[in-house]
Backbone as CSV, one residue per row, in Angstrom:
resi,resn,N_x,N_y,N_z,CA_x,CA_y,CA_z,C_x,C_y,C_z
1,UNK,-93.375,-119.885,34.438,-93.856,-118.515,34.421,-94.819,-118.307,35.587
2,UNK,-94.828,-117.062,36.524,-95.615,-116.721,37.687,-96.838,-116.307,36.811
3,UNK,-97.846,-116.752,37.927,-99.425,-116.338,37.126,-99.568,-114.936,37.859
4,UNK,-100.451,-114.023,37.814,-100.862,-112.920,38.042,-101.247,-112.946,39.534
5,UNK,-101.281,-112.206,40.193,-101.698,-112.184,42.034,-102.840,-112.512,41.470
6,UNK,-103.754,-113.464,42.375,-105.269,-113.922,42.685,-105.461,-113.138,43.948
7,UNK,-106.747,-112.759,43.650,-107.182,-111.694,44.942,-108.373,-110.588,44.448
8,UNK,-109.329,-110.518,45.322,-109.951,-109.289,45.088,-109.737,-107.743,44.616
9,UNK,-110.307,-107.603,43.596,-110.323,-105.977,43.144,-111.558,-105.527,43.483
10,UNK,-111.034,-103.914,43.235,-112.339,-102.833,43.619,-113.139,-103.043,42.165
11,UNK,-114.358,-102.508,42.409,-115.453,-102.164,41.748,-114.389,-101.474,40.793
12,UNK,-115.052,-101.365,39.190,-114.280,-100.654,38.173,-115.033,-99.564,37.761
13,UNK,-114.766,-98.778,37.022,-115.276,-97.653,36.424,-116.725,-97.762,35.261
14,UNK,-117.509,-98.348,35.531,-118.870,-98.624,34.841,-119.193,-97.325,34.854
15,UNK,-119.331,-96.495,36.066,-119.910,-95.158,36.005,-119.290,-94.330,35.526
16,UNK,-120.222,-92.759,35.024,-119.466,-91.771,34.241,-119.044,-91.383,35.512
17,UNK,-119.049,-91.083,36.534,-118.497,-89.936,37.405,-117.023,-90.132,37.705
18,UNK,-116.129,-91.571,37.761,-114.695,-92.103,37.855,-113.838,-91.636,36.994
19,UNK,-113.196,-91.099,37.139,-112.041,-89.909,36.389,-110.966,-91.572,35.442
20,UNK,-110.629,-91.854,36.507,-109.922,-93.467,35.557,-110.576,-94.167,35.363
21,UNK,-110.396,-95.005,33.755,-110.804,-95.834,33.634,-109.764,-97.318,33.237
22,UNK,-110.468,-98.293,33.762,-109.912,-99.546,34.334,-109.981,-100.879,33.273
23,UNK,-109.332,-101.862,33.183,-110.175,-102.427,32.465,-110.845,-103.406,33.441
24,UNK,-112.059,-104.170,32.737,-112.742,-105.373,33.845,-112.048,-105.856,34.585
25,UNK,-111.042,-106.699,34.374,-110.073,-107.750,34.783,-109.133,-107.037,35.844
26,UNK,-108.824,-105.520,35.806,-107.904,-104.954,36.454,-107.319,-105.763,37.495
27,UNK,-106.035,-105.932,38.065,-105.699,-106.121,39.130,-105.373,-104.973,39.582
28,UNK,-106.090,-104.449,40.766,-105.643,-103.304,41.435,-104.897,-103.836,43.013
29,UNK,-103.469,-103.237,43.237,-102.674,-103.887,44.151,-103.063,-102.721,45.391
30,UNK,-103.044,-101.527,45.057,-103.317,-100.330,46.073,-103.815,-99.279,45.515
31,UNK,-104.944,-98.711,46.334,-106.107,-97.250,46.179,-107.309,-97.645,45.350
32,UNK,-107.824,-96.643,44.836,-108.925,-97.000,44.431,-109.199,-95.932,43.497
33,UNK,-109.790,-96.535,42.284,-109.671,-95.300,40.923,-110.765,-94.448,40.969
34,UNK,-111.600,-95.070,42.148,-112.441,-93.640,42.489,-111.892,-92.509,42.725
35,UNK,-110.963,-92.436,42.996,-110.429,-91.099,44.161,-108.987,-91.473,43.489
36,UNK,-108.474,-91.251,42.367,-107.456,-91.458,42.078,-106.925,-90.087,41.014
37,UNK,-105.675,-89.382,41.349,-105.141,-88.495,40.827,-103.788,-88.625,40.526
38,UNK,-103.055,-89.848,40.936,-101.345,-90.002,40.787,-101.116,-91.780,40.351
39,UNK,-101.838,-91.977,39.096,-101.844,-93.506,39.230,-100.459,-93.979,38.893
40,UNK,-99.941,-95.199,38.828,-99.286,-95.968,38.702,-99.417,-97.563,38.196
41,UNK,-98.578,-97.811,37.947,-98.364,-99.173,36.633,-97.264,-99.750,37.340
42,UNK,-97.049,-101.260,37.577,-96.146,-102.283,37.623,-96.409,-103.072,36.834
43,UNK,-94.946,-103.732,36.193,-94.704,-105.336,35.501,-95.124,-106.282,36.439
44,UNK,-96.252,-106.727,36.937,-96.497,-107.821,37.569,-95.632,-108.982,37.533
45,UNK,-94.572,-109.323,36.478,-94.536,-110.701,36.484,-93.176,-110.543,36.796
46,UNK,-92.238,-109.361,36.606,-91.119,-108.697,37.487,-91.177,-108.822,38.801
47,UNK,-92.162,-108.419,38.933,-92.704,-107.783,40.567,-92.383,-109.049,41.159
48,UNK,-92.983,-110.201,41.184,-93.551,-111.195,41.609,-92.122,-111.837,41.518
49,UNK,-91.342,-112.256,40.536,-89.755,-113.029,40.301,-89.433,-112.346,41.313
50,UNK,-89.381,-111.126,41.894,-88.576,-110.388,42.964,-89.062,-111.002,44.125
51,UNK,-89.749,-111.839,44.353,-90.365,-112.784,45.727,-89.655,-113.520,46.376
52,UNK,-89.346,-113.972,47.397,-88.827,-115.142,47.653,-89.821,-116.408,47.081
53,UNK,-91.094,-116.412,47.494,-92.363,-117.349,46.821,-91.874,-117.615,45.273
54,UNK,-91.892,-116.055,44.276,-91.688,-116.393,42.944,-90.606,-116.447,42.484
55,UNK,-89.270,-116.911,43.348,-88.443,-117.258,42.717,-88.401,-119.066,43.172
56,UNK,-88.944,-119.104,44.573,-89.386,-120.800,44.925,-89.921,-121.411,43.812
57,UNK,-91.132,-121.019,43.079,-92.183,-121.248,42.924,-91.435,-121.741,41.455
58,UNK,-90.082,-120.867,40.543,-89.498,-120.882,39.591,-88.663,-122.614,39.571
59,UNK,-87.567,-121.991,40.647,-86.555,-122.610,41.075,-87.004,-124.118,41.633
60,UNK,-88.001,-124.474,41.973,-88.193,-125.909,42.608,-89.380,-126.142,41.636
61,UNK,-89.584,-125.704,40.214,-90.352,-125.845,39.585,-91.844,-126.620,40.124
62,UNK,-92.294,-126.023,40.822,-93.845,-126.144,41.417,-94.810,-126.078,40.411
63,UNK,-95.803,-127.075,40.790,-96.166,-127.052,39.525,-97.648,-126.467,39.674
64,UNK,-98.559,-125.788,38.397,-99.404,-124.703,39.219,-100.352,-125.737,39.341
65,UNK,-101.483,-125.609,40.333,-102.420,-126.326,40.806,-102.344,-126.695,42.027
66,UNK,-101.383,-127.289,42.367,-100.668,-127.719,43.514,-100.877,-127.134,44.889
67,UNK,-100.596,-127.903,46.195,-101.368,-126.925,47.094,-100.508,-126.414,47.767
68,UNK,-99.007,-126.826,47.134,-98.277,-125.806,47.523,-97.746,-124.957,46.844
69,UNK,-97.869,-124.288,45.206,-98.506,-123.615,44.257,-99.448,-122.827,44.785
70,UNK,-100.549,-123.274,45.548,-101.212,-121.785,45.596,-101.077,-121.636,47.197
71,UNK,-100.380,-121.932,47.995,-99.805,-121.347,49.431,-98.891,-120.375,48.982
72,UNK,-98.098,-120.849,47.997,-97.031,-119.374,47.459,-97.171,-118.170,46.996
73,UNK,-98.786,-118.810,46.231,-99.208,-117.910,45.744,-99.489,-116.811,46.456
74,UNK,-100.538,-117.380,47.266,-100.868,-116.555,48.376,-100.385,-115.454,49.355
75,UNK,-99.079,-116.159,49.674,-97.807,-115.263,50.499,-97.234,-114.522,49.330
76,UNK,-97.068,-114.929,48.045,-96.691,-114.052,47.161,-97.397,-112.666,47.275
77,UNK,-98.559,-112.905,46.569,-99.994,-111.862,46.756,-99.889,-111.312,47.876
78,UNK,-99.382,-111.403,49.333,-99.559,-110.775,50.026,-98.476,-109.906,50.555
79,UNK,-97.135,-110.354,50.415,-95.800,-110.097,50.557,-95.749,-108.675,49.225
80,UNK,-96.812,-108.785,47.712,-96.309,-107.935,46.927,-97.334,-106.723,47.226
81,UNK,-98.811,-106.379,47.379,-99.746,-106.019,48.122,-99.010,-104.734,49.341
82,UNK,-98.502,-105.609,50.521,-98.060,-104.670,51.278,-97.041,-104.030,50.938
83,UNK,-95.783,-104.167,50.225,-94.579,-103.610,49.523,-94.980,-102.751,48.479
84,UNK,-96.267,-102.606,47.682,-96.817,-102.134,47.031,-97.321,-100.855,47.421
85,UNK,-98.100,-101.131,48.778,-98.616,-99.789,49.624,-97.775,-99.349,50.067
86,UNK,-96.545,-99.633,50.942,-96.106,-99.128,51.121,-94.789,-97.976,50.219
87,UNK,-94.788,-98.746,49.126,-93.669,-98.279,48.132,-94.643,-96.809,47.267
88,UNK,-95.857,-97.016,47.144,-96.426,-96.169,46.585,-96.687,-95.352,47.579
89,UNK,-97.155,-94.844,48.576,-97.331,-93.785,49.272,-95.715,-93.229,49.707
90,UNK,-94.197,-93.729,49.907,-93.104,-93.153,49.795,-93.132,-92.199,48.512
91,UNK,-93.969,-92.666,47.302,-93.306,-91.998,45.675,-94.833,-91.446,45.390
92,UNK,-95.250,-90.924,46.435,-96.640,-90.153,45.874,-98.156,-90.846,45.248
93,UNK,-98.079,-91.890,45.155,-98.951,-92.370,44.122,-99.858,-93.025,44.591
94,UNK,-101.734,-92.553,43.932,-102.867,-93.413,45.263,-103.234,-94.205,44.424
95,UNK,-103.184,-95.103,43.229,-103.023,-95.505,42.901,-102.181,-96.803,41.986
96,UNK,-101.749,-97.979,41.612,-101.197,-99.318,41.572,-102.121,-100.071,41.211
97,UNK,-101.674,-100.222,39.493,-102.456,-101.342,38.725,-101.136,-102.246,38.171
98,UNK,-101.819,-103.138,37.357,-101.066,-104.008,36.655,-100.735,-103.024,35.120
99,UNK,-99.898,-103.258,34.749,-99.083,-103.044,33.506,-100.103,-102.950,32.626
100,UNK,-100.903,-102.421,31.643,-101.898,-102.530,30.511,-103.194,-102.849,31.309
101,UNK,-103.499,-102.232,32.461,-105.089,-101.993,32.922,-105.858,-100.978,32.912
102,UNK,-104.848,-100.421,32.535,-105.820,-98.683,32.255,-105.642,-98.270,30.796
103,UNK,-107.635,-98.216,30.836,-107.678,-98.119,29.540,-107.783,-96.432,29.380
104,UNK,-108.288,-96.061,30.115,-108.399,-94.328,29.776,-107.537,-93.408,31.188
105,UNK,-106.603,-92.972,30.912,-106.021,-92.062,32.076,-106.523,-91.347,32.552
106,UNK,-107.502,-90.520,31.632,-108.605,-89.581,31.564,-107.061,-88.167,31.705
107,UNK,-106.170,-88.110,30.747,-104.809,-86.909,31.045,-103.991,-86.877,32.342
108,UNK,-103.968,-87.813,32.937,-103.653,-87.834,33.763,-102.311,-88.480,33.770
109,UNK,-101.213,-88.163,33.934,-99.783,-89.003,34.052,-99.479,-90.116,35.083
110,UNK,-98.959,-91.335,34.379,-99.081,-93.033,34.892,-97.648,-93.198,34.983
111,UNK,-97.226,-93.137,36.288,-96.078,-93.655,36.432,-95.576,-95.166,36.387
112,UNK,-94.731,-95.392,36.313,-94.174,-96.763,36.184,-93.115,-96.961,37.839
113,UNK,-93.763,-97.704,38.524,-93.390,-98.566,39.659,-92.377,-99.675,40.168
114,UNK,-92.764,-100.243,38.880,-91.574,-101.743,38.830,-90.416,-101.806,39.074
115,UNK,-90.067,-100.704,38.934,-88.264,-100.773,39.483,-88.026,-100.383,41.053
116,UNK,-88.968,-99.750,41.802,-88.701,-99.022,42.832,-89.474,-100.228,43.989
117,UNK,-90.450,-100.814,43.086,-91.087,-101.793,44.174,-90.379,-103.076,44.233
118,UNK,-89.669,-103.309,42.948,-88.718,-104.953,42.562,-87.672,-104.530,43.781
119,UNK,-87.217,-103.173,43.900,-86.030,-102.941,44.773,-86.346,-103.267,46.357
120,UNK,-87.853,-102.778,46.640,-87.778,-102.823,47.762,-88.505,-103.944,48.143
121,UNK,-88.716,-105.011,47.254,-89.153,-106.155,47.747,-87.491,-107.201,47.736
122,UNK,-86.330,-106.470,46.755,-85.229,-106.761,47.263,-84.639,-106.839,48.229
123,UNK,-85.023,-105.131,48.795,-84.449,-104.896,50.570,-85.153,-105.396,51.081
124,UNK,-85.935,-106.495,51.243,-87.039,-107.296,52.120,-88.312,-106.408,52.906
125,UNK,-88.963,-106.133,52.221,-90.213,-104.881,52.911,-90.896,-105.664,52.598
């Protein structure tokens, strides 16, 4: 099983003034829920099988810890990141979390990503 992208997130919604709210842990892949009006949701662990890294990482059963385990990781995280930005600003959206990170929408409608970004990390972007 692929572990979750490792990598820095933004600051979360502690303050009242942030229209979304996040949870702690969020992985945020692209934008920032400060300034966020069109969010979006991916299956991370979809996302990631769509890799060349996370299907290596499957297929030559690597084992996690390893230091070539987290080189994959890495190019994983970064290979899904840019396919991410770029797939979300084609479909409107300034926002890209993980699947179950938003805890309050604040009414706001959460699209679902995973199929349009699995595709175009298919067509190699």
């Amino acid at each position: 099983m692929l572990a979750a992208c490792a990598g820095p997130s933004e600051v979360r919604t502690e303050g009242k003034s942030l229209r979304l709210q996040l949870k702690k842990d969020a992985q945020i892949l692209f934008g920032s829920a400060a300034y966020c009006s069109q969010p979006a949701t991916v299956d991370l662990v979809k996302v990631q099988a769509a890799t060349p890294e996370g299907r290596s990482i499957v297929s030559d059963g690597v084992p996690p810890g390893s230091a070539r385990y987290r080189l994959l990781q890495a190019a994983m995280h970064r290979r899904v990141v840019t396919a991410c930005a770029a797939t979300a600003r084609d479909a409107g959206f300034d926002l890209v979390v993980r699947h179950g990170d938003i805890v309050d929408a604040r009414g706001m409608t959460v699209g679902d990503m995973t199929s349009s970004l699995v595709q175009a990390l298919s067509d190699g972007r």
